[in-house]
C-alpha positions in Angstrom: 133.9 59.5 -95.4 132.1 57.9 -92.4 129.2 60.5 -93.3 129.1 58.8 -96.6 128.8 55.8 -94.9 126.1 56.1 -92.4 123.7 57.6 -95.5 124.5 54.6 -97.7 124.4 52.1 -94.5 121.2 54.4 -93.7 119.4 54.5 -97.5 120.2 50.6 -97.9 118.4 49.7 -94.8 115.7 52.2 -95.4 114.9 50.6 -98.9 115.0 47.2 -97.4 113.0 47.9 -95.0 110.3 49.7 -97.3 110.3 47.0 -99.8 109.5 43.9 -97.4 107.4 46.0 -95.1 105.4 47.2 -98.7 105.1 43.6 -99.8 103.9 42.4 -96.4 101.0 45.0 -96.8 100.2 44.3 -100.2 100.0 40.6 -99.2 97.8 41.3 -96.4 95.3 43.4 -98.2 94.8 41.0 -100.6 97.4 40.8 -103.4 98.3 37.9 -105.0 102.2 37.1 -103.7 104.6 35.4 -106.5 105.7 32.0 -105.8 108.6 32.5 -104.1 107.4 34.8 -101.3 107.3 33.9 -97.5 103.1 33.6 -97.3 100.4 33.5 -99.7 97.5 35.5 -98.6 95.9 37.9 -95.8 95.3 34.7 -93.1 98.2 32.9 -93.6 100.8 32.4 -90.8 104.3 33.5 -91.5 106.0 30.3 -90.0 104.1 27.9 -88.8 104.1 25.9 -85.1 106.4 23.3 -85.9 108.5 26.0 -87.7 108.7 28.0 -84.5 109.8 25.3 -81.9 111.9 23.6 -84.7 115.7 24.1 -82.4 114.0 24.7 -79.5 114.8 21.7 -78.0 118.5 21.9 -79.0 121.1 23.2 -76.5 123.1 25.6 -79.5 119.6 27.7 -80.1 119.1 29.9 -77.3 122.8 30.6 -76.8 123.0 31.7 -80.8 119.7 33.6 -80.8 121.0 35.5 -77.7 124.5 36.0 -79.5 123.2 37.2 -82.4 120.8 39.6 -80.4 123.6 41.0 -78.4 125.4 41.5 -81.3 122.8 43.7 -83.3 122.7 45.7 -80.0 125.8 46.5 -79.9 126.2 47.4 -83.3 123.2 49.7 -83.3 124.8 51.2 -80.0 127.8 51.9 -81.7 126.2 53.4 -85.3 124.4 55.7 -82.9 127.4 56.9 -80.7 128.8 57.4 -84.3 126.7 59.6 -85.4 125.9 61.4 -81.9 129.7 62.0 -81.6 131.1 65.9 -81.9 133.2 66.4 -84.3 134.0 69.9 -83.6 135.7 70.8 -79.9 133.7 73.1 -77.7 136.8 74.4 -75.7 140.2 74.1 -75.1 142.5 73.8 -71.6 144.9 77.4 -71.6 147.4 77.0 -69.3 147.7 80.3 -67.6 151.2 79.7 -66.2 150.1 80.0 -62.4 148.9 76.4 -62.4 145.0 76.8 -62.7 144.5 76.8 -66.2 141.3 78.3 -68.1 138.9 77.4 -70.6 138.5 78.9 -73.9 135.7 78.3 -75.7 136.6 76.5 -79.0 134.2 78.5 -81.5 135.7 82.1 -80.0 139.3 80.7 -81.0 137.3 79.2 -84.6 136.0 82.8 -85.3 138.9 84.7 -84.2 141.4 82.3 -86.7 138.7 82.1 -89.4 138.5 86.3 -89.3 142.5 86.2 -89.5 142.5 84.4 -92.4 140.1 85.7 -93.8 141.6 89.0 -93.9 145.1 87.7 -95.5 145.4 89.0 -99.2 143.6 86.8 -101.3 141.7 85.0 -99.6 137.7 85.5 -100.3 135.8 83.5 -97.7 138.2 81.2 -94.5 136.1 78.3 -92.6 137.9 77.3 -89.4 137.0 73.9 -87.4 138.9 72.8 -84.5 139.4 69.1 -83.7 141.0 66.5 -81.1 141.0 67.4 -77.4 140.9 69.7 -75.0 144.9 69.4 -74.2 145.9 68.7 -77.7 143.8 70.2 -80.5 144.0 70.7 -84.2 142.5 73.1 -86.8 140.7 72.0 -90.0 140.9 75.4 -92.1 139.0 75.8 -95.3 140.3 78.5 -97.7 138.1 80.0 -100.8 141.0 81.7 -102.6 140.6 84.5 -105.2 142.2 83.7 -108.8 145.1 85.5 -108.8 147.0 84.3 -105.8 149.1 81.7 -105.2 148.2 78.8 -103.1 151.7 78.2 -101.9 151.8 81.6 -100.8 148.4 82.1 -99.1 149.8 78.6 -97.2 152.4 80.4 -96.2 150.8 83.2 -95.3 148.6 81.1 -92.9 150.8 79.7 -91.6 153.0 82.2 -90.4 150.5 84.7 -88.9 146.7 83.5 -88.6 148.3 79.8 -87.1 151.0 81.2 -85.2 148.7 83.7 -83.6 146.1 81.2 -82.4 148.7 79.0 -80.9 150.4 82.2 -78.7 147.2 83.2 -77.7 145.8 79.9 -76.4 149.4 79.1 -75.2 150.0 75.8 -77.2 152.9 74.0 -77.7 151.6 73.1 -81.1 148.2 73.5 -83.4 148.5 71.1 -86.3 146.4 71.9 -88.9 144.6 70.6 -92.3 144.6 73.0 -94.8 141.9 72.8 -97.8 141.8 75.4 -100.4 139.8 76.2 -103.6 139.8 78.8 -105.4 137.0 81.1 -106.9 136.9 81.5 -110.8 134.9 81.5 -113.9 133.9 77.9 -114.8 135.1 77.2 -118.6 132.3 78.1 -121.0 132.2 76.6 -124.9 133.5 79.0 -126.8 132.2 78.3 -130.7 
């Protein structure tokens, strides 16, 4: 979802963007503007002197200009930790027992999981993302199931070994995970 977001967020801005900048240009080369538009012609000013020092004088302009400012910085600061953000984890705390701890790489325990699944009867292809932090993580695990099995059972079947393996062998108390499947078939054809 947020993915969706930040391209619509992204394509709206871009179009807005692309139409006034296009229309300034035009303008300024020469093309006649419709009525309504902000300036008439190539040497025209945008807003004029008295425009421009309008609210200067009046002691709720600078305080709102610098407001509004701030706020637009602070937006674009968060849109871009938003998209900067990981969403997968690179490694996770193992807690070795002696009191040190160790770190495990998170894509090492993705491919081992993925390759366990993978390998469960029925499954054709297995995607494995991990999630959260480094004390506390969670697997996002994508199953491309062949037709004939059941998806109750292939669940099951995760569950029990591929899940319960990953969690012993990283030594977590838990390793809640999101389970997508689909399977793999013949898409419906007309038949005449």
């Amino acid at each position: 979802m947020p993915g969706t977001v930040n391209r619509v967020l992204l394509a709206l801005v871009g179009l807005v963007l692309l139409a006034v900048g296009g229309a300034v240009l035009a303008v300024g080369l020469g093309v006649r503007a419709p009525s309504w538009w902000l300036h008439d012609g190539p040497h025209d000013r945008l807003l004029t002197a008295a425009e421009r020092t309008r609210w200067r004088a009046d002691a709720w302009w600078w305080p709102t200009v610098i407001a509004v400012l701030a706020l637009l910085v602070l937006l674009a600061l968060w849109w871009l930790t938003a998209v900067l953000r990981r969403r997968r984890l690179g490694e996770l705390l193992v807690d070795t027992g002696d009191g040190a701890g160790a770190l495990l790489r998170g894509r090492a325990l993705e491919g081992v999981l993925a390759g366990e699944a993978g390998r469960l009867d029925g499954v054709a292809h297995a995607q494995v993302a991990l999630t959260g932090s480094r004390e506390a993580p969670a697997a996002r695990v994508r199953l491309l199931l062949e037709p004939h099995v059941d998806p109750a059972t292939a669940l099951d079947h995760l569950t029990a070994r591929a899940l319960v393996h990953a969690r012993e062998s990283a030594a977590l108390a838990k390793l809640p995970a999101e389970v997508r499947m689909r399977g793999t078939g013949h898409k419906a054809q007309r038949v005449s």
